[in-house]
N, C-alpha and C positions, 0 to 999 in steps of 0.2 A: 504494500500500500504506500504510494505516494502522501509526502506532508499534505499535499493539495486536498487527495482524494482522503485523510484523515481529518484533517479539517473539516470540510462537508460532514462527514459523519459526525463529528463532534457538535456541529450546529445544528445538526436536523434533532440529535436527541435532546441535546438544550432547551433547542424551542419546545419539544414535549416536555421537560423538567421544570424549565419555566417559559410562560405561555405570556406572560407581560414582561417583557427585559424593559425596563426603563430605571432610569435614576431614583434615588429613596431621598433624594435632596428634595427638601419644598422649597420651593421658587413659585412666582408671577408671571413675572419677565425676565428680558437680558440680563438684566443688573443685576438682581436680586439674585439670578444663578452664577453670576460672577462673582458677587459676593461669599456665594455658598460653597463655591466650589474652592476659595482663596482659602474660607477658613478650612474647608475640609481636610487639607495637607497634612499627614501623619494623626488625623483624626478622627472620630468614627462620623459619617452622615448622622446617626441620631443625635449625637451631642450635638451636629451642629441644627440642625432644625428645633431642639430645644433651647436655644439663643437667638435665632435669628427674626422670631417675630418682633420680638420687642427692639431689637435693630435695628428693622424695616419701619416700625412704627415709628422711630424719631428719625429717621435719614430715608426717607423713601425715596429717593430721588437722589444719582450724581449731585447735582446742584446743594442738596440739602448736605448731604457725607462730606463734600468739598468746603463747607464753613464748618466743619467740626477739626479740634485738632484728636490728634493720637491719643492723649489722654481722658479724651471728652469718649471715644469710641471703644476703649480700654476696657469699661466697666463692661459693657454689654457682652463682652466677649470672653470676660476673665477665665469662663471655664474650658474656653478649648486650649489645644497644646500651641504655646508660643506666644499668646498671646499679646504680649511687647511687638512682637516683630509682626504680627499680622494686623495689630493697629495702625502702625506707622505707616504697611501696605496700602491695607483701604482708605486711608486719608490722605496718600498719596496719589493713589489712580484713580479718587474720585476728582481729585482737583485736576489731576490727567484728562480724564473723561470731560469734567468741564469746559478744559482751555483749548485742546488738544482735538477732540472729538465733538466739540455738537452737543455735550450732554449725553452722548448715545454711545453701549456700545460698541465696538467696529465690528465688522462682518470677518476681515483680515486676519488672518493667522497672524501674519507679520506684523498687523497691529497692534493684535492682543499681547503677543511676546514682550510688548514695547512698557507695558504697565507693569505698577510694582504689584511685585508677589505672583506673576503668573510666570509660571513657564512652559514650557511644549505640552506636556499633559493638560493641565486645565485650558490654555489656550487647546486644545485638541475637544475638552469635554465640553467647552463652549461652543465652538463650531458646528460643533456635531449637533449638540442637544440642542439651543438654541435656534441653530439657523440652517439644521439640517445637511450640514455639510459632510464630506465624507471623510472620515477620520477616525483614525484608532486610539483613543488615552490610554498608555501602559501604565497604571499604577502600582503597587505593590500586589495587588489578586492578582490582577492579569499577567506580570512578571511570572509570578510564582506558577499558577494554572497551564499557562503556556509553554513554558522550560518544561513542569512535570509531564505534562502530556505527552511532549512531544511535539508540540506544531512547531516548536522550533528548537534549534540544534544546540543545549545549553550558551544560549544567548547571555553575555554578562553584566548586558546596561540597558533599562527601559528603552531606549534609542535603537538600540539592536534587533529588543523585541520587534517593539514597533514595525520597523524595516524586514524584520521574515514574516510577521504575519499577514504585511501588507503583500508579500508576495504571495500566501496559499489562500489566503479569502478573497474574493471577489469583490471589487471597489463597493458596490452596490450594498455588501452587506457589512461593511465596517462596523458603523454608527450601532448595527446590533448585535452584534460579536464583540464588541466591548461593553457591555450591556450582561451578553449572558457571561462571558469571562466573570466578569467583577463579580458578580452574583452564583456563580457557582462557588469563586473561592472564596469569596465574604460567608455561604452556609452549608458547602458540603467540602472542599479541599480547602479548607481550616490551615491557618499558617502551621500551626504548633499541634493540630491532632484531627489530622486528614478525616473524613468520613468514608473509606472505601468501600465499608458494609454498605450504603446505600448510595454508593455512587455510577450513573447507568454508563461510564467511560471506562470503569476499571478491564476492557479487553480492548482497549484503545491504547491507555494510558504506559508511556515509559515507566514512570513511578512506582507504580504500583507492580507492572512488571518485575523491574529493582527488589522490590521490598520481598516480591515472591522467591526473588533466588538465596536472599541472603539464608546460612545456614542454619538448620534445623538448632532447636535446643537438646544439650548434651545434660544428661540425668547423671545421679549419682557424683555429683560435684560434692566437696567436702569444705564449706567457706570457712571453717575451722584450721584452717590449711593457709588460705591466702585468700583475699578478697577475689583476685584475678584467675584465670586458668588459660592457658595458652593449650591448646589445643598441639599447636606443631609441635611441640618440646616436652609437654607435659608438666610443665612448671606452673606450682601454685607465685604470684607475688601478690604483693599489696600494695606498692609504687607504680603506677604505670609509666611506660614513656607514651609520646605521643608522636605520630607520624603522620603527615598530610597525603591520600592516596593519591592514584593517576586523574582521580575525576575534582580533586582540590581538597576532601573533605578529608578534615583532620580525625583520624584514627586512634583509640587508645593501642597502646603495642607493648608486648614482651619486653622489660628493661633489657634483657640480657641479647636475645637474638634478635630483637628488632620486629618479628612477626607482629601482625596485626590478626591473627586467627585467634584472638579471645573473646572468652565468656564470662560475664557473670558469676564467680561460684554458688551463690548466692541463691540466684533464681535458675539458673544453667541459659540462661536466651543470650545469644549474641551481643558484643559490643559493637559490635560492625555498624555502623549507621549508611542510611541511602543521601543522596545529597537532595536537600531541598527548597533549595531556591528560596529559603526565608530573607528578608531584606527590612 
């Protein structure tokens, strides 16, 4: 199977696992998804929808946000991540927006890049949701979901993402392939504790694949002996060393031979880890 022809099939069960892909951000208009999307950065969507009414309520408007300074817009905001730097943001590209723009918006990717606190991504989730345009936002899910799959070749910078999936998806369906991306890994490939039991990609997925080969758990371990058990040597230790494998991901390992073929005594399951694109 081609990445292409993987793709495809990854979209089509999507769209049957989730049947409305759209943004969980509440928004009106342009702005107010600009806004949303500024705070969202290393945020959750619900935190930021639980701030942003009473935001919108005193600054509805470029024009209004643009006579507030950083510390006026500060309170409103306090509970998302960052908040110092993403006041300064929106006080900044509102008065952007005012002087620069019309009051409005731009339509422009090249635009959007040009205001504080956006960059390729949200200029991307603007475009898109917004004004309809075709575009892919790699965020942290989609990074992640994407590497794991497989739609692309462990890619190592959102950027990269972006650029192979633009190559196996079809222009036409960007805008909702970033849509089910995010929302697959935001409720079933979970950064920190994947859900494979009910995930309809697992005979798709690299990932998951990975996780199937690593080795079985070895019984009758004695953690009375050593925390560790190496397997190649048969040595109990209790210091591990650490070894980064061929795929980057740092391994616990045998002090003495250097093997990475260890177990838990413990529990006897593998220490071996799959790499997961966490970011």
């Amino acid at each position: 199977m081609t990445r292409t022809e993987k793709a495809a099939a990854v979209l089509d069960r999507l769209r049957v696992a989730i049947p409305a892909p759209e943004t969980e951000l509440a928004y009106r208009n342009e702005f107010e998804l600009l806004v949303a999307v500024v705070l969202s950065a290393q945020c959750t969507d619900k935190r930021v929808n639980l701030v942003t009414p009473a935001l919108f309520e005193a600054y509805p408007t470029p024009a209004a946000m643009a006579e507030a300074e950083a510390d006026e817009i500060f309170p409103f905001i306090r509970s998302v991540s960052y908040p110092n730097n993403k006041a300064k943001a929106l006080a900044k590209t509102a008065r952007m927006l005012r002087d620069d723009f019309g009051g409005r918006v731009p339509r422009a990717h090249a635009d959007l890049v040009t205001l504080a606190g956006v960059g390729r991504k949200t200029a991307n989730v603007v475009v898109a949701v917004a004004f309809g345009e075709a575009a892919i936002a790699v965020d942290t899910h989609v990074f992640r979901v994407a590497n794991r799959i497989g739609l692309v070749n462990d890619r190592p910078t959102p950027l990269a993402v972006e650029k192979g999936l633009r190559r196996v998806i079809p222009r036409d369906d960007w805008g909702e392939a970033h849509h089910l991306l995010i929302l697959h890994g935001r409720y079933t490939c979970e950064a920190r504790q994947p859900h494979c039991e009910r995930c309809p990609l697992t005979d798709l997925c690299d990932y998951f694949a990975a996780l199937q080969r690593l080795p079985a758990p070895l019984d009758g371990l004695d953690p009375k002996k050593g925390r560790y058990f190496c397997k190649t040597t048969g040595r109990y230790f209790d210091e591990p060393a650490t070894h980064v494998d061929r795929r980057g991901v740092e391994q616990l390992a045998d002090p003495v031979s250097g093997s990475m073929n260890v177990y838990d005594a413990r529990t006897g399951q593998t220490t071996r880890r799959v790499k997961d694109y966490r970011v």
